[in-house]
C-alpha positions in Angstrom: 141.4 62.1 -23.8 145.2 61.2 -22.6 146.6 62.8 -19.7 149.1 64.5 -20.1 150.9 67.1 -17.4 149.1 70.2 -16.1 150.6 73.1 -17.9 151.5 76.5 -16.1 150.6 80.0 -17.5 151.7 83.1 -16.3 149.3 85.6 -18.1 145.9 85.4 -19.7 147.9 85.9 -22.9 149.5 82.6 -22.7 146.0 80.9 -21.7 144.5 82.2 -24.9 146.8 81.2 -26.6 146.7 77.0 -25.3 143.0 77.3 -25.7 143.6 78.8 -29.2 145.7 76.2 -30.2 143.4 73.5 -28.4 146.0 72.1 -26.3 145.3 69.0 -24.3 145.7 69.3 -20.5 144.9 67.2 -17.6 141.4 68.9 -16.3 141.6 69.6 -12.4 137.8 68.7 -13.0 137.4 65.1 -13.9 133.5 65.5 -14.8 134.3 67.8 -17.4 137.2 67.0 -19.3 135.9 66.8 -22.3 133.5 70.1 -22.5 130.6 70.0 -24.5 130.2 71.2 -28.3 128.6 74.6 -27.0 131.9 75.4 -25.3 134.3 74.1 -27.5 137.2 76.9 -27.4 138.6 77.1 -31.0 134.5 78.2 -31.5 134.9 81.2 -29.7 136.5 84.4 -29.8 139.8 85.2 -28.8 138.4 87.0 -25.6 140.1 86.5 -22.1 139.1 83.1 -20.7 137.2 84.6 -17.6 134.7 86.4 -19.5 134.8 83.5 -22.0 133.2 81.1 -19.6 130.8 83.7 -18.0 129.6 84.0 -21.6 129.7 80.6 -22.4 127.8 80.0 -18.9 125.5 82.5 -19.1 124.6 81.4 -22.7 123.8 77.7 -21.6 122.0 78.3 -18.8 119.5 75.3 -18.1 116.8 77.6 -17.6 113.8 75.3 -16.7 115.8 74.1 -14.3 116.9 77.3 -13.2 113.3 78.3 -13.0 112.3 75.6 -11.3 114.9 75.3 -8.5 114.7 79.0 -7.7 110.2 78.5 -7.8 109.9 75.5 -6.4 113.4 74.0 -4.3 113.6 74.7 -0.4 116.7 76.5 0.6 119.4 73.7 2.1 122.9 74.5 3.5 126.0 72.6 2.6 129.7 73.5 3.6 132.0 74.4 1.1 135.8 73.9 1.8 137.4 76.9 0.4 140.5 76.2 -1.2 142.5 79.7 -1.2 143.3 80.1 2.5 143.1 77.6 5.7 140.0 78.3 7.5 138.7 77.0 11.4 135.4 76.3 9.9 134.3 76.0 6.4 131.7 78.5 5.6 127.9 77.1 4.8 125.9 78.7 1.6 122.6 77.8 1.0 122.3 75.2 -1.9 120.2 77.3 -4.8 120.6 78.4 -7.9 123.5 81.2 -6.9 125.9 78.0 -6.4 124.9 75.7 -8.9 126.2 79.2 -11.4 129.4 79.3 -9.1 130.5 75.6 -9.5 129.9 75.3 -12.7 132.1 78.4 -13.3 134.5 77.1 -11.0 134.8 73.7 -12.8 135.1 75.8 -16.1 137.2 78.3 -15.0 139.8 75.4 -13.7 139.2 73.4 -16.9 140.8 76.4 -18.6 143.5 76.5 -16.3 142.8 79.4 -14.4 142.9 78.9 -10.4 139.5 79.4 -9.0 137.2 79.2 -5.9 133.5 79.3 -5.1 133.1 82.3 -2.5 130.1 82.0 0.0 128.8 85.2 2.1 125.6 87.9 1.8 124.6 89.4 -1.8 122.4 92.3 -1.8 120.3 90.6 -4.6 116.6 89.8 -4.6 114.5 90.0 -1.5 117.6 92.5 -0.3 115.8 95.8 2.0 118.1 98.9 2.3 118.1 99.9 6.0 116.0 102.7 6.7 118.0 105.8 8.0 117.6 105.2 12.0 117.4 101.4 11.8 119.8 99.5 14.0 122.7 97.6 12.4 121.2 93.8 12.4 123.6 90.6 13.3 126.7 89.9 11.1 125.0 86.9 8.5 127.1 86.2 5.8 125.2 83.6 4.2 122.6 83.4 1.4 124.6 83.3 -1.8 127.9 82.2 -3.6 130.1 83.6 -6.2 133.5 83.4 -7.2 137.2 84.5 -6.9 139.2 83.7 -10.1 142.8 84.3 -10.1 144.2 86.5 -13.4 147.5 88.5 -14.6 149.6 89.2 -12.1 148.4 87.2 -9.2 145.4 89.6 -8.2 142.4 88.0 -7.4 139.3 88.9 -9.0 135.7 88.5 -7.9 132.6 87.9 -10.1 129.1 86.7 -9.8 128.2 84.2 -12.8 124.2 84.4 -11.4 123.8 87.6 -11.9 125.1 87.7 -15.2 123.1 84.7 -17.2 119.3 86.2 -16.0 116.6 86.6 -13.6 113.6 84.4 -12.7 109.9 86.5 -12.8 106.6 84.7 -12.0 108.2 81.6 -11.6 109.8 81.8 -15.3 113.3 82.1 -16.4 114.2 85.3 -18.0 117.2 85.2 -20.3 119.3 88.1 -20.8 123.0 88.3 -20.5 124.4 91.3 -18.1 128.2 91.5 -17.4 128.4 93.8 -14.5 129.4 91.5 -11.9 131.7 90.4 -14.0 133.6 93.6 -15.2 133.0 95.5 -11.6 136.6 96.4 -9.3 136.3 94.2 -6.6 135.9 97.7 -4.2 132.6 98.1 -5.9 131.7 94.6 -6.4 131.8 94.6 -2.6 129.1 96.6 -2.0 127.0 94.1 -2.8 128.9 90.9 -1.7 130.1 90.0 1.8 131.8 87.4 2.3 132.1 84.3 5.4 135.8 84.7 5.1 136.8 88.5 5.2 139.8 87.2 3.7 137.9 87.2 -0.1 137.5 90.4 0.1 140.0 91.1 -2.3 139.9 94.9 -1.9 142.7 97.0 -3.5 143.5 98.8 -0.1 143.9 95.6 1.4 141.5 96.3 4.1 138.3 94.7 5.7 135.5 95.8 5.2 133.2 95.3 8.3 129.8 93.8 8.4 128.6 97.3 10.0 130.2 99.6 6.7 128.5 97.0 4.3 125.0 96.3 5.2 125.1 100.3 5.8 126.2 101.1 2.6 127.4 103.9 1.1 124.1 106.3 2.1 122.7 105.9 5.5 118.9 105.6 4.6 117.3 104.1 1.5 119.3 105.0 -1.8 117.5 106.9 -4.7 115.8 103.7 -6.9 117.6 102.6 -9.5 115.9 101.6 -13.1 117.8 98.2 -14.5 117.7 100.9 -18.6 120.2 102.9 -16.0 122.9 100.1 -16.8 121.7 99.6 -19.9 122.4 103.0 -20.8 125.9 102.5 -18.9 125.1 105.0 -16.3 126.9 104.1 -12.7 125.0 103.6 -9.9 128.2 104.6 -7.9 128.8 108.3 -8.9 124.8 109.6 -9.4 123.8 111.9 -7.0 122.0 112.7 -5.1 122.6 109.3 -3.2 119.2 109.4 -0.8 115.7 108.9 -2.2 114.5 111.6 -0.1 115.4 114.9 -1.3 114.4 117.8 0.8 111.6 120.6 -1.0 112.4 123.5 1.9 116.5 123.9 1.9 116.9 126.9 0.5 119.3 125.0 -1.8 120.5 123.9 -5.3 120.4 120.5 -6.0 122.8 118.8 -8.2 121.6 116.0 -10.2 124.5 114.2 -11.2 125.4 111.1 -13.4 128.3 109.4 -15.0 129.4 106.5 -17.4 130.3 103.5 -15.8 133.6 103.8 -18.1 135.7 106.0 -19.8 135.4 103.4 -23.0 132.2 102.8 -22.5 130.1 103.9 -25.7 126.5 103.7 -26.8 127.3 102.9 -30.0 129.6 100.2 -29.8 128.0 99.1 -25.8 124.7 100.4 -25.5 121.8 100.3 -28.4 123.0 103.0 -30.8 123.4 107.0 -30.1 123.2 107.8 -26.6 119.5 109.3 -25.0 118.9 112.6 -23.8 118.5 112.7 -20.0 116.5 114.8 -18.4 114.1 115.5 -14.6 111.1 115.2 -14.5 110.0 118.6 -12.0 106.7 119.6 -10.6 107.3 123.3 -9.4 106.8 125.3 -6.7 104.4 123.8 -4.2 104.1 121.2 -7.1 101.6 122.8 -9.2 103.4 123.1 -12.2 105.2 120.1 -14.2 108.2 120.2 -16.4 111.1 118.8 -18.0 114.7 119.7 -17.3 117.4 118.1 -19.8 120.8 117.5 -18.5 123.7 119.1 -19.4 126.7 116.4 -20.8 130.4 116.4 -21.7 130.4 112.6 -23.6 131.2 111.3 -19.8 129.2 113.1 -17.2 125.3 114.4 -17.3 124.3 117.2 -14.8 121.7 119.7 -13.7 121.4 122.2 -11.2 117.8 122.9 -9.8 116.4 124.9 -6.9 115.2 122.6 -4.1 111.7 124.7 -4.0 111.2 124.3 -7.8 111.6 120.2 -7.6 107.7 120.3 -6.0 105.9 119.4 -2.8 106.5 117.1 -0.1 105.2 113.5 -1.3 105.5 113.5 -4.7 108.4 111.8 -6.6 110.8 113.6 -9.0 112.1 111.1 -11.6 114.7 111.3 -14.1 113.9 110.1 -17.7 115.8 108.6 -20.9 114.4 110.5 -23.9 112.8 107.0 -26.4 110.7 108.7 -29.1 110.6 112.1 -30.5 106.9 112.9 -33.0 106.9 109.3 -33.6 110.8 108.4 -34.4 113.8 107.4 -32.3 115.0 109.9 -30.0 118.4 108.9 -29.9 120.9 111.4 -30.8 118.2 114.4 -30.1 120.3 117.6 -28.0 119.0 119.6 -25.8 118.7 122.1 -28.2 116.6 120.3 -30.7 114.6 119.1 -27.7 113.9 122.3 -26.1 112.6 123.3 -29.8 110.0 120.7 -30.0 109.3 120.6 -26.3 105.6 120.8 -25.9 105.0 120.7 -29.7 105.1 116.9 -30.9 104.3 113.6 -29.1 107.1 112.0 -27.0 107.9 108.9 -24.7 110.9 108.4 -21.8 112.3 105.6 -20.0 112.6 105.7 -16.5 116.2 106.3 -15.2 116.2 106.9 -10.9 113.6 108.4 -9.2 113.8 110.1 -5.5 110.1 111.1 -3.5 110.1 114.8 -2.1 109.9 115.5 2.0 
């Protein structure tokens, strides 16, 4: 392929559009300039060209190799130079499967044109413990995995995590499945899972730092409520549920709200999810937790409530969970109201999903 000069876009419109057309530009990454018939642009949709390669990525994924580096490869450290900003020291990420994803995108991402770094720092990802609630803050250690900043419209900065989005390894086996959340999150949010070496990548909106103290903390100060992976699915947010804590208190004297939104206003189960969206509902074991039952939410298309008495959620010990309504006598529950499920409660054969759960003190 003939060199020719390196092309300057302004917007993701304009990007599209060369990649459309399949305009020949001098690659910034001389091992791929020519890309491979699996990523050949004018065989792909029209979509914006960061979610084009985390697609295109996630979809050819080496996974024995991924399996087998993530089973079998001791953790090494490297330093990576990063390119943005001027730095005293380069930061070090340990060479595993988390930056083989984030080069690769990065080569990609600058073979499209789009300017593009691999970010190093902390992920709350596998192996990750929550602090307990009167655990001291432990030593700033912003290492452990990579991701990426890539620069889009209007000169903002936008940070993704291409590992998280291709699959998972289980039993020493790769486990396909393609998950866009950390590619679609606000970098506020995508935060609260990524520090990085450089508070400079950051990126926030407010401009601000987070501190190594606010992060590893998190939001809830103690272990959150657990969080089911059919949650996202579902395109519930793990970001406005409440409550927060996985311990919920029996002897308050008060009302708890359960609470739960969409991660998106345009978010729809019909065009996002797996067809009509599932009745939520708590899972309750009474007073002094003698008596079980099922509570269905409340929803207004966007949010999903319900208000229960502290004493009626049960005893100190047990867990309270809340469930995704699956099958109804037999058939697909999707679609079922609260109304038509409160007429068959107790009368026909039915099976849930599990959703969050909290355990009772």
């Amino acid at each position: 392929m003939a060199d020719t000069e390196e092309p300057h876009f302004t917007t993701l419109a304009e990007r599209i559009a060369a990649l459309n057309q399949q305009k020949n530009f001098k690659s910034p990454s001389p091992p791929l300039r020519k890309l491979p018939p699996t990523l050949d642009q004018a065989k792909l949709p029209p979509l914006p060209p960061t979610r084009r390669e985390l697609e295109a990525r996630a979809k050819d994924a080496a996974e024995k190799e991924a399996a087998a580096a993530a089973a079998a490869a001791p953790p090494r450290t490297i330093p990576v130079k990063a390119p943005l900003l001027p730095s005293k020291s380069a930061p070090t990420i340990p060479r595993a499967v988390c930056e083989g994803y984030a080069r690769v995108y990065e080569s990609i991402a600058k073979r499209a044109g789009l300017e593009c770094i691999v970010v190093g720092g902390h992920g709350k990802g596998y192996g990750y413990t929550p602090l307990a609630k009167d655990a001291p803050v432990p030593p700033r250690d912003a290492t452990g995995h990579a991701w990426n900043a890539v620069k889009i419209d209007n000169g903002e900065w936008k940070l993704l995590d291409a590992c998280w989005g291709a699959g998972s390894v289980g039993n020493q086996q790769y486990q396909k499945h393609f998950k866009p959340e950390m590619f679609t999150r606000p970098n506020d949010l995508f935060g609260l899972k990524h520090f990085p070496e450089d508070e400079r990548h950051q990126f926030r909106s407010d401009g601000r730092a987070m501190s190594w103290a606010e992060y590893i903390v998190g939001p809830v100060r103690g272990e959150p409520a657990q969080w089911y992976g059919a949650a996202t699915e579902e395109g519930l947010s793990e970001f406005t549920f409440s409550p927060r804590e996985r311990h919920v208190p029996v002897h308050s004297g008060e009302v708890v709200r359960f609470q739960f939104s969409k991660i998106c206003e345009h978010w729809t189960p019909e065009k996002n999810g797996r067809g009509k969206p599932m009745l939520l509902m708590v899972k309750i074991h009474g007073p002094d937790g003698r008596k079980d039952d099922l509570v269905p939410l409340d929803s207004d298309g966007f949010w999903w409530w319900a208000d229960i008495p502290a004493r009626d959620l049960g005893a100190p010990g047990q867990t309270i969970s809340l469930y995704g309504l699956d099958t109804l006598n037999g058939q697909s529950a999707r679609g079922v109201s609260k109304a038509e499920f409160l007429s068959k409660k107790g009368r026909c054969g039915m099976s849930w999903v599990g959703i969050a759960a909290w355990d009772l003190v």
